[in-house]
Backbone as CSV, one residue per row, in Angstrom:
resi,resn,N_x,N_y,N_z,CA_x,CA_y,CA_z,C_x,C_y,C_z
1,UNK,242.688,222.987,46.096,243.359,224.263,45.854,244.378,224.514,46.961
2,UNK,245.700,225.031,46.387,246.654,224.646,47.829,246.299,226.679,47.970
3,UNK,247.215,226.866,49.381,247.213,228.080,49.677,248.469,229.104,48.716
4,UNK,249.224,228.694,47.945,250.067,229.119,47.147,248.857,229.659,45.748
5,UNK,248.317,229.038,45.461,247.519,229.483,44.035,247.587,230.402,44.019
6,UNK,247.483,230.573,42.371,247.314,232.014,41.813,246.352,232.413,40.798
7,UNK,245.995,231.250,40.601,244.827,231.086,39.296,243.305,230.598,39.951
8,UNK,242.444,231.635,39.618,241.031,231.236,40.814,239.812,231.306,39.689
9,UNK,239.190,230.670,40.092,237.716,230.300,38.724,236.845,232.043,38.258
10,UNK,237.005,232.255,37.063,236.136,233.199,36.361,234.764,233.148,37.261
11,UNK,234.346,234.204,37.615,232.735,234.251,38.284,231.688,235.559,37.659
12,UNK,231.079,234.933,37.178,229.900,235.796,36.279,229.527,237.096,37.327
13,UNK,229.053,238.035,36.681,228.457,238.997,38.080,227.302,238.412,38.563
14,UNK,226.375,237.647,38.829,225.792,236.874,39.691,226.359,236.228,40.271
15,UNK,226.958,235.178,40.104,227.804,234.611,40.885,228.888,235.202,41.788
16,UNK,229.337,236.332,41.494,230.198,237.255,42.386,228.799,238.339,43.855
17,UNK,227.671,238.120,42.967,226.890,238.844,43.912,226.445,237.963,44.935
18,UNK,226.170,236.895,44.798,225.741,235.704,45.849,226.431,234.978,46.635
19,UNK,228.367,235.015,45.960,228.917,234.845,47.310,228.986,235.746,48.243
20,UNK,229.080,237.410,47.522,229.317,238.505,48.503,228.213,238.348,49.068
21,UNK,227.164,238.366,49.321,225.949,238.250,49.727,226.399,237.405,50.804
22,UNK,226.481,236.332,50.429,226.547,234.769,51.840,227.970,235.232,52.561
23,UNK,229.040,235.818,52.008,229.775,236.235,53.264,229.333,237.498,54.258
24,UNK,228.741,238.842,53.606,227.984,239.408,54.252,227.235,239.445,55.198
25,UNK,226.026,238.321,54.922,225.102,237.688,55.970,225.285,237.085,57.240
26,UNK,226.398,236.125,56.939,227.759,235.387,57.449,227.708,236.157,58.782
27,UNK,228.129,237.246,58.598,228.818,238.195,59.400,228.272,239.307,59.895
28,UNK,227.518,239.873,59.173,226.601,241.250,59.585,224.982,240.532,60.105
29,UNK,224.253,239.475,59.727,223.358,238.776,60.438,223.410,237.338,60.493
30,UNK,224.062,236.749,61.706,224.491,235.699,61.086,223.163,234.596,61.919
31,UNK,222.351,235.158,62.409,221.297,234.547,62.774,220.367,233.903,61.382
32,UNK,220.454,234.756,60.372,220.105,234.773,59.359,220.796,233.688,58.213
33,UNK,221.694,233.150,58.684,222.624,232.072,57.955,222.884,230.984,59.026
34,UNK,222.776,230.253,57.520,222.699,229.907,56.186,221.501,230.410,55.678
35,UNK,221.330,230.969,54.552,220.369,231.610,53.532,219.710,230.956,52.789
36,UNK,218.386,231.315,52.970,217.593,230.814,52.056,217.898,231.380,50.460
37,UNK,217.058,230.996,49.498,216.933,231.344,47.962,216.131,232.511,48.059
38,UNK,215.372,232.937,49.153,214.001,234.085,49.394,215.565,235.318,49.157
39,UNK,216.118,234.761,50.749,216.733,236.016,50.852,217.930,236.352,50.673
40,UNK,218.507,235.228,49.880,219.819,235.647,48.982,219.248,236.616,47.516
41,UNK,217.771,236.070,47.050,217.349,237.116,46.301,217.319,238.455,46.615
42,UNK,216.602,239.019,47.684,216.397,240.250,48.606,217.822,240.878,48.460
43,UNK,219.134,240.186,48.671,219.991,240.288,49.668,221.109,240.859,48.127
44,UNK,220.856,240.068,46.854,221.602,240.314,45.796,221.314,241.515,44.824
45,UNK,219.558,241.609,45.401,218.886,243.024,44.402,218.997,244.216,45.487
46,UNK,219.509,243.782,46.631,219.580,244.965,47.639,220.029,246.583,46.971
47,UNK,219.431,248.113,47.303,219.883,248.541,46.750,220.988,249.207,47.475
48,UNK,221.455,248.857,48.812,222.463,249.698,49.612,223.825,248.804,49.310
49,UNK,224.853,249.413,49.292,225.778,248.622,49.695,226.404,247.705,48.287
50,UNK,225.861,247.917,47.381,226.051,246.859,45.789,226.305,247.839,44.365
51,UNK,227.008,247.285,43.820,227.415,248.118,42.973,227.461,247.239,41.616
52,UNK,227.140,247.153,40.125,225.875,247.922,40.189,224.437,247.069,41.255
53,UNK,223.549,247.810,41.185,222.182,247.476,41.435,221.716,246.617,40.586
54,UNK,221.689,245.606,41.109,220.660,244.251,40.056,219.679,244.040,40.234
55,UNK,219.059,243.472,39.439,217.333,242.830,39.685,217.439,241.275,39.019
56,UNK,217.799,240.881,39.779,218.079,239.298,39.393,216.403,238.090,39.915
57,UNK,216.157,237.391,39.320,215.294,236.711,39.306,215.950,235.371,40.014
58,UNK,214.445,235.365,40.498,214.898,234.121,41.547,215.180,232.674,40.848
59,UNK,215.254,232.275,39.549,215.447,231.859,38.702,217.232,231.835,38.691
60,UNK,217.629,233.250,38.370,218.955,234.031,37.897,220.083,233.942,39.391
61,UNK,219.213,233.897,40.290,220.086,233.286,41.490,220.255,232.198,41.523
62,UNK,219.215,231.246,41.401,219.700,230.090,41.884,220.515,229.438,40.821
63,UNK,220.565,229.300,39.659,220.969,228.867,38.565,222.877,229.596,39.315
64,UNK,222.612,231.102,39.448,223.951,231.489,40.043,224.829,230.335,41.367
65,UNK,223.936,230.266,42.098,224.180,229.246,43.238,225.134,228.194,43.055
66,UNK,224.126,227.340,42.031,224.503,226.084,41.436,226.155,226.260,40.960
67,UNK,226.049,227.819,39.817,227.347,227.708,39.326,228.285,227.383,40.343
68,UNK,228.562,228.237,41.682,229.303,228.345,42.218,229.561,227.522,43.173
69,UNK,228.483,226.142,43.293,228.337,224.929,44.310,229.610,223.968,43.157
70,UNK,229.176,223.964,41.640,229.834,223.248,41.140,231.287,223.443,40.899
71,UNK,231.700,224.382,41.363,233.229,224.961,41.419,233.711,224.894,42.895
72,UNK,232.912,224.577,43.616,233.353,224.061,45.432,232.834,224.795,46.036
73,UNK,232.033,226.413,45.970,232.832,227.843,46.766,231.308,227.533,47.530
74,UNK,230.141,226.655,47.230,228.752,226.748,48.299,228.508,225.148,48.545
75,UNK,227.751,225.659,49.479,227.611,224.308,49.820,225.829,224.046,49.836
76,UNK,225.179,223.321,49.195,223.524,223.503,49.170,223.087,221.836,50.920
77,UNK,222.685,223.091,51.326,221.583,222.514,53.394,220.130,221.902,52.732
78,UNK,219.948,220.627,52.636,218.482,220.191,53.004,217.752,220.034,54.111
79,UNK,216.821,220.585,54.838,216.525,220.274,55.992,214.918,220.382,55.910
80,UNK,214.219,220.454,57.240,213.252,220.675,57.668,212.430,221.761,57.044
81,UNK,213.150,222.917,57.165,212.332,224.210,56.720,213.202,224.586,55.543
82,UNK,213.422,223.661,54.521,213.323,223.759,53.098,214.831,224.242,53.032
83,UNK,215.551,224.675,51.647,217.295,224.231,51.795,217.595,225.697,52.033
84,UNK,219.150,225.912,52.436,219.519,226.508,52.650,220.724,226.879,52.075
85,UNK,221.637,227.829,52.373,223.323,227.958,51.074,223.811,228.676,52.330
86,UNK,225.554,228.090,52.136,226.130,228.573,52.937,227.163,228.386,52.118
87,UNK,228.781,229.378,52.275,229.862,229.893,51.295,230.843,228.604,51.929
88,UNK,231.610,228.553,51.352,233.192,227.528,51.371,233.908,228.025,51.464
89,UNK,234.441,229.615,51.244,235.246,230.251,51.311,236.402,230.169,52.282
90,UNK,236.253,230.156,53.245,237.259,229.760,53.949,238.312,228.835,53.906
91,UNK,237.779,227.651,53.634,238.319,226.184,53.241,238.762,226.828,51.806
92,UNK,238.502,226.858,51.082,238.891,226.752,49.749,239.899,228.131,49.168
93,UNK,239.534,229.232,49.839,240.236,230.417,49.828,241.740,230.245,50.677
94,UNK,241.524,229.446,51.887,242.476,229.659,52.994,242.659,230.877,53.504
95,UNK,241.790,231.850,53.961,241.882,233.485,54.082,241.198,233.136,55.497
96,UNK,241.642,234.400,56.019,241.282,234.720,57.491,240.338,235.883,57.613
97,UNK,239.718,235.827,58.866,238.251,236.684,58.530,238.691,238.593,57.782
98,UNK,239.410,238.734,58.037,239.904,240.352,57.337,239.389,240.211,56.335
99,UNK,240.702,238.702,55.797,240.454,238.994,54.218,239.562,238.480,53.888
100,UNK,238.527,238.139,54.284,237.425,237.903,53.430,236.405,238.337,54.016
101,UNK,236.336,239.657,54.399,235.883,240.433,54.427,236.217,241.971,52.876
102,UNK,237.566,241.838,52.832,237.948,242.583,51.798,237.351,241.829,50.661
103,UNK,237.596,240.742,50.281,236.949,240.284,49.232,235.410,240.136,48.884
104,UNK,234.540,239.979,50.040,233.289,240.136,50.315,232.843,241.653,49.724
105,UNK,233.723,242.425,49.993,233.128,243.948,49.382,234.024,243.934,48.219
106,UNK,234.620,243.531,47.699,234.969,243.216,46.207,233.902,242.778,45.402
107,UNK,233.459,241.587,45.563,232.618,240.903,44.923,231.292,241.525,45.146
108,UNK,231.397,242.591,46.082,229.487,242.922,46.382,229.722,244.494,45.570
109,UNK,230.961,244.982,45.362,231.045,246.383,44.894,232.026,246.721,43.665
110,UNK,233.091,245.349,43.442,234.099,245.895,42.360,235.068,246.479,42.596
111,UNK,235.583,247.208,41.761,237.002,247.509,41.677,236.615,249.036,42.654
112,UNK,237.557,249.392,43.568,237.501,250.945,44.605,238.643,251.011,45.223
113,UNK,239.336,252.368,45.647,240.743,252.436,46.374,240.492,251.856,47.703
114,UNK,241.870,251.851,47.988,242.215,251.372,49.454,240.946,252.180,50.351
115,UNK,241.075,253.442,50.266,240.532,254.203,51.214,238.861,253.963,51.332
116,UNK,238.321,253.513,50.397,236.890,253.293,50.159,236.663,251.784,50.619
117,UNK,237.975,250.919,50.092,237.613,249.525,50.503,237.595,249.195,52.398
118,UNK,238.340,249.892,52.898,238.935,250.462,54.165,237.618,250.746,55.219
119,UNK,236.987,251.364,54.294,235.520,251.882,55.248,234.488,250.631,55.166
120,UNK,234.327,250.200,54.281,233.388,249.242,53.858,233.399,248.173,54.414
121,UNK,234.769,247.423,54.251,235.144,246.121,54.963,235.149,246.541,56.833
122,UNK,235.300,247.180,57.195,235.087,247.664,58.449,233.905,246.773,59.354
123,UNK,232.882,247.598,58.301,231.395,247.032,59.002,231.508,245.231,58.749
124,UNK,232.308,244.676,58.793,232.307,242.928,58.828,233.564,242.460,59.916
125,UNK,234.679,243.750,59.459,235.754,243.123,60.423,236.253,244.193,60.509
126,UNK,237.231,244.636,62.223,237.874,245.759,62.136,238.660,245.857,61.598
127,UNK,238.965,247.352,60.868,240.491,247.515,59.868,240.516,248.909,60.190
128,UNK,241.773,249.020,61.102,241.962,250.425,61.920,242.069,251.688,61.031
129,UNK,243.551,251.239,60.354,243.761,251.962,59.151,244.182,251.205,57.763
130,UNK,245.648,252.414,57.210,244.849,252.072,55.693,246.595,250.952,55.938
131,UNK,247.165,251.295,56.949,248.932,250.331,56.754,247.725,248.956,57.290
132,UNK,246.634,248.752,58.267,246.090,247.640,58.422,245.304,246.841,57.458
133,UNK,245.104,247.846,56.299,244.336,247.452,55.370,245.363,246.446,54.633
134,UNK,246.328,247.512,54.039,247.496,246.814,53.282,248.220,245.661,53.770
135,UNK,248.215,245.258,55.329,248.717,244.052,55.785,248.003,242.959,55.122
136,UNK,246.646,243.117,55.171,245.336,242.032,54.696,245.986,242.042,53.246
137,UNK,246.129,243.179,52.372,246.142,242.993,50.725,247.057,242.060,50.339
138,UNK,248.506,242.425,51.214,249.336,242.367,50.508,249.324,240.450,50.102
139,UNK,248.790,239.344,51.187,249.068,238.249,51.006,247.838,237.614,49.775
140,UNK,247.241,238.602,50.353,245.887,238.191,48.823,246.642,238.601,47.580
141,UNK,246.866,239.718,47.091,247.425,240.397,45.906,248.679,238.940,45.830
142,UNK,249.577,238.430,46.365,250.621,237.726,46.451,249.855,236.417,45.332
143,UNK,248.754,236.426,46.229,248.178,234.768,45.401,247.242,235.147,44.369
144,UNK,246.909,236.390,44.080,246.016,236.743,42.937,245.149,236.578,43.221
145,UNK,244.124,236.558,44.809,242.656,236.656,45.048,241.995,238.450,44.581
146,UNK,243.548,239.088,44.721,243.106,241.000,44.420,244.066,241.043,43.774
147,UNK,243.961,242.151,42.433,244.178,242.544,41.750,244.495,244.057,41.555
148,UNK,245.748,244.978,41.984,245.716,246.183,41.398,245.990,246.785,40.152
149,UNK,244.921,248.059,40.651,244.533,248.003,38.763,245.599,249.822,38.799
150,UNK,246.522,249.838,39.533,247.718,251.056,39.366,249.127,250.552,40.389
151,UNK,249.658,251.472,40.912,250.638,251.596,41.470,250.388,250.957,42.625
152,UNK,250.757,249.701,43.288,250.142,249.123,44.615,251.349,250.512,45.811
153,UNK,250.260,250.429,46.929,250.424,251.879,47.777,250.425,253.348,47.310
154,UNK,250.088,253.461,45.934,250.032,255.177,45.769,248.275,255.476,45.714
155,UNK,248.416,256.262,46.754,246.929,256.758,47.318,246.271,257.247,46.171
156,UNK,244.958,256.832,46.470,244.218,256.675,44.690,244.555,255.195,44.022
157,UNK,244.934,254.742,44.455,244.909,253.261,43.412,243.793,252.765,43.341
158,UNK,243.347,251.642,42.546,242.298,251.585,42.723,242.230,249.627,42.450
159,UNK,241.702,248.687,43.233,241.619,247.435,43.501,240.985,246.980,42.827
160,UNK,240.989,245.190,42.719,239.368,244.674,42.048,239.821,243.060,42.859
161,UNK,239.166,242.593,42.626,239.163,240.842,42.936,239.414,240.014,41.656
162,UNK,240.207,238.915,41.915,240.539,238.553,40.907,240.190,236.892,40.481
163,UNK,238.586,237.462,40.381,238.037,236.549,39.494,236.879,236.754,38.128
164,UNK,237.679,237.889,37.683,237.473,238.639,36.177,237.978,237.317,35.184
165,UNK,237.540,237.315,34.113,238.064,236.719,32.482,239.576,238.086,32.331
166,UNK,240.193,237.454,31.596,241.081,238.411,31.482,240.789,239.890,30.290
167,UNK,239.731,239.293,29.404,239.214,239.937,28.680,238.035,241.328,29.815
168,UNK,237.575,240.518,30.686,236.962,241.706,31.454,237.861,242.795,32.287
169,UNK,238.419,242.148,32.719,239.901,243.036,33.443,240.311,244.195,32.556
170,UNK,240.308,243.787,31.151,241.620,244.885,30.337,240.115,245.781,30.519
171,UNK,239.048,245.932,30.384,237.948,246.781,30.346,237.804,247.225,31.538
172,UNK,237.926,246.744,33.127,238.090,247.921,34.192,238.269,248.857,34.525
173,UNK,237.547,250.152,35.120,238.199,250.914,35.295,239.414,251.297,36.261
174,UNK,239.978,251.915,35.369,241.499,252.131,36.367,241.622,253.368,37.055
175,UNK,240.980,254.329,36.592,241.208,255.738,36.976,239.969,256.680,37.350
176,UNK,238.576,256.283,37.260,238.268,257.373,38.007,238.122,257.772,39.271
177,UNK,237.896,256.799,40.053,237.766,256.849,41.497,239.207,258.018,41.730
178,UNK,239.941,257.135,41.462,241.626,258.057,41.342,241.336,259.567,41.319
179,UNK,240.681,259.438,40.318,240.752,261.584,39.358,239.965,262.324,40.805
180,UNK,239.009,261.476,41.093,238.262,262.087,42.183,238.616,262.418,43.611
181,UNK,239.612,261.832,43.601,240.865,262.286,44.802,241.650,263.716,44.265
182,UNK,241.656,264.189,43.535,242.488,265.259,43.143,241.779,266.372,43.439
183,UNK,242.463,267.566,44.479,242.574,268.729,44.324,241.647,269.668,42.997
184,UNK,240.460,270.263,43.650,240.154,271.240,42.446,241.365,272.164,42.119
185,UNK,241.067,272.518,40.866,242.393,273.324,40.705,241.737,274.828,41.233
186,UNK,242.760,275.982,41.964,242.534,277.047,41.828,242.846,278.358,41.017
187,UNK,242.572,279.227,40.660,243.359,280.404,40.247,244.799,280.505,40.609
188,UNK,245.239,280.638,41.727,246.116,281.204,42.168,246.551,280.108,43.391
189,UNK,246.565,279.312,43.180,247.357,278.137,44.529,248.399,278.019,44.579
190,UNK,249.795,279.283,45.179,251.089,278.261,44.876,251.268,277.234,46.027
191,UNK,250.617,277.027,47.054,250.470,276.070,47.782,250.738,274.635,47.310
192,UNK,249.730,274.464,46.391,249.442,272.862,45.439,250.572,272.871,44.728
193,UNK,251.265,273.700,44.306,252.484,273.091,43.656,253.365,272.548,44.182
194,UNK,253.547,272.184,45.488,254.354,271.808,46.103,253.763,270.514,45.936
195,UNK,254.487,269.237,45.851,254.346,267.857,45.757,253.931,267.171,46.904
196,UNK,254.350,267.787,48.491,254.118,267.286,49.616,252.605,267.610,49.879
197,UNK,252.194,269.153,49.817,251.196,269.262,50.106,250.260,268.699,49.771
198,UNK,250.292,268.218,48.062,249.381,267.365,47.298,249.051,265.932,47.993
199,UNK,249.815,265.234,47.996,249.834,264.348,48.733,249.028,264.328,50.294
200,UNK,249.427,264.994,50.908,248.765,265.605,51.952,247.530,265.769,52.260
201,UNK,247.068,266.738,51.139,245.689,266.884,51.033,245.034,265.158,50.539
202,UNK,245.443,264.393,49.088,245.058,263.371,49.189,244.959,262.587,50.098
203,UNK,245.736,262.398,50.767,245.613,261.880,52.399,244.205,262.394,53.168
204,UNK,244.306,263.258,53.312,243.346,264.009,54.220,241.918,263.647,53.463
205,UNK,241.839,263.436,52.388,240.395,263.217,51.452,240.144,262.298,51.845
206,UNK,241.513,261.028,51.916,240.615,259.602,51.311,240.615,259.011,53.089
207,UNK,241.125,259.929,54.102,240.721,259.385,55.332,239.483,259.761,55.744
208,UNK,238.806,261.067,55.220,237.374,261.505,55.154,236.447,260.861,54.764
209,UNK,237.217,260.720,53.222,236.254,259.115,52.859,235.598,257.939,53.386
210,UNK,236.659,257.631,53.798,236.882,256.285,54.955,235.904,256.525,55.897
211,UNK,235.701,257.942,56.799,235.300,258.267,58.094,233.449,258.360,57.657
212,UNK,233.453,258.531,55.994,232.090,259.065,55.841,231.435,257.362,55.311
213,UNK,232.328,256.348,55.065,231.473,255.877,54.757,231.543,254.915,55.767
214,UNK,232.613,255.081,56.851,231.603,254.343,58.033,230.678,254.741,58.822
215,UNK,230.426,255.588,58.241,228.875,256.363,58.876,227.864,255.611,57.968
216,UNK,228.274,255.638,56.704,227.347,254.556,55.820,226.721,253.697,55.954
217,UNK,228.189,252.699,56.163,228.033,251.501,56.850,227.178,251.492,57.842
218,UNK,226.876,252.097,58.667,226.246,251.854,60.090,224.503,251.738,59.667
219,UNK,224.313,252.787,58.605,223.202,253.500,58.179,222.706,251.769,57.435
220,UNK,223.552,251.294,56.780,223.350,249.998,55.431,223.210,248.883,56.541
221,UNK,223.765,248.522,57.730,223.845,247.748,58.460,222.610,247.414,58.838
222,UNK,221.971,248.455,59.264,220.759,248.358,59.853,219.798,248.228,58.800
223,UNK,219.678,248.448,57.630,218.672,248.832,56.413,218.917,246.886,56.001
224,UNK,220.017,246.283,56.137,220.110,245.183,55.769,219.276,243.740,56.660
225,UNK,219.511,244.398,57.851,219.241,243.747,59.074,217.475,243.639,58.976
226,UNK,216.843,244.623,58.397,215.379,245.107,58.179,215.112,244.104,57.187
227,UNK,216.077,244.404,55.723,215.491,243.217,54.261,215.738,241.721,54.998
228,UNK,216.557,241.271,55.490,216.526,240.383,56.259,215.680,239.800,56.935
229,UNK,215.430,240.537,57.989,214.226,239.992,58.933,212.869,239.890,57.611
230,UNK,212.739,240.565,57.106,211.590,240.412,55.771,211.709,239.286,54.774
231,UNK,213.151,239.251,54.683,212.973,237.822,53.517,212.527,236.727,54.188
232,UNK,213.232,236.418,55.900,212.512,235.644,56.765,211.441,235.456,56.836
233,UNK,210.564,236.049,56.931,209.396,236.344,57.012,208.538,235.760,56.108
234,UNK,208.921,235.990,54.399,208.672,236.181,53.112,208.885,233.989,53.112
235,UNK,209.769,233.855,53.904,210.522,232.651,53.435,209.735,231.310,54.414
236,UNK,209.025,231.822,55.321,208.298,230.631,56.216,206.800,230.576,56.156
């Protein structure tokens, strides 16, 4: 795969949950990687941090694994204390730790605006703000690893990763995260009619956003670090 591509392999939602998973681990416990099958299970039915919530069988992972060993993106460890999985991503993506970190919370959460993806990817790699965010997008979006699903830079847009069927894509949502950035309406606001202020205030939301869910993050960090040390546990 050269670094120009634009066309990247369809990935089932298991298979999108188990790489996000192994870049996650990667990075937020990396004592913990390469991953066992115990706790890439743990790690894919997790309920913090994943969107939706799965209950995948340890069966339904590994079969996932395989898919994604036979398309390049894992690599399967035989050793001593039984095998292990570790991601390719790097090599095969050509992305630098940001961005695959952005894509890591793609694949672990789906399609979400800048401002939500902003907080999330944080807890793996720093991303100050949202012009630092967009430095990372813009060379991914270029090769079609991300996908916007509105206006690329109008606050409220809303992202996905782009290894949907094209048939799943036209079914994405495009707009609610969006609607939920908007201003309640009031009785009597001539304030909001002004176009700047609107804006403004959207601004001011989706940096709140950002600020609340790296408080999240911190909260999921540690809750992960816990299923972790347990699948370990679970796994020797």
């Amino acid at each position: 795969m050269s670094e120009t591509q634009t066309s990247w392999p369809v990935l089932c939602v298991a298979e999108r949950r188990v790489l996000g998973v192994l870049v996650e681990k990667a990075k937020t416990t990396p004592d913990a990687y390469p991953m066992s099958l115990n706790g890439l299970v743990a790690g894919s039915n997790q309920k913090s941090n994943r969107e939706p919530v799965l209950d995948l069988s340890e069966t339904e992972v590994e079969d996932a694994l395989v898919g994604v060993q036979q398309k390049g993106l894992t690599t399967r460890i035989s050793g001593g204390r039984g095998e292990k999985w570790r991601h390719n991503l790097y090599e095969v993506f050509h992305v630098n730790k940001g961005e695959l970190a952005v894509l890591a919370e793609l694949l672990l959460r789906g399609p979400q605006t800048e401002g939500e993806l902003r907080g999330r990817a944080s807890r793996m790699e720093p991303i100050a703000d949202l012009d630092t965010l967009r430095s990372v997008l813009r060379p991914l979006a270029e090769r079609g690893l991300i996908v916007f699903l509105g206006p690329e830079g109008r606050r409220g847009t809303m992202l996905t990763h782009g290894f949907h069927s094209p048939q799943e894509l036209a079914t994405v949502p495009r707009e609610e995260t969006a609607e939920s950035l908007k201003p309640a309406r009031s009785a009597n606001p001539p304030e909001l009619a002004n176009p700047e202020s609107l804006a403004n205030l959207q601004t001011e939301i989706a940096t709140l956003r950002g600020e609340v869910a790296d408080l999240r993050n911190q909260v999921q960090r540690l809750q992960e670090g816990v299923s972790t040390l347990a699948a370990q546990r679970a796994s020797t």
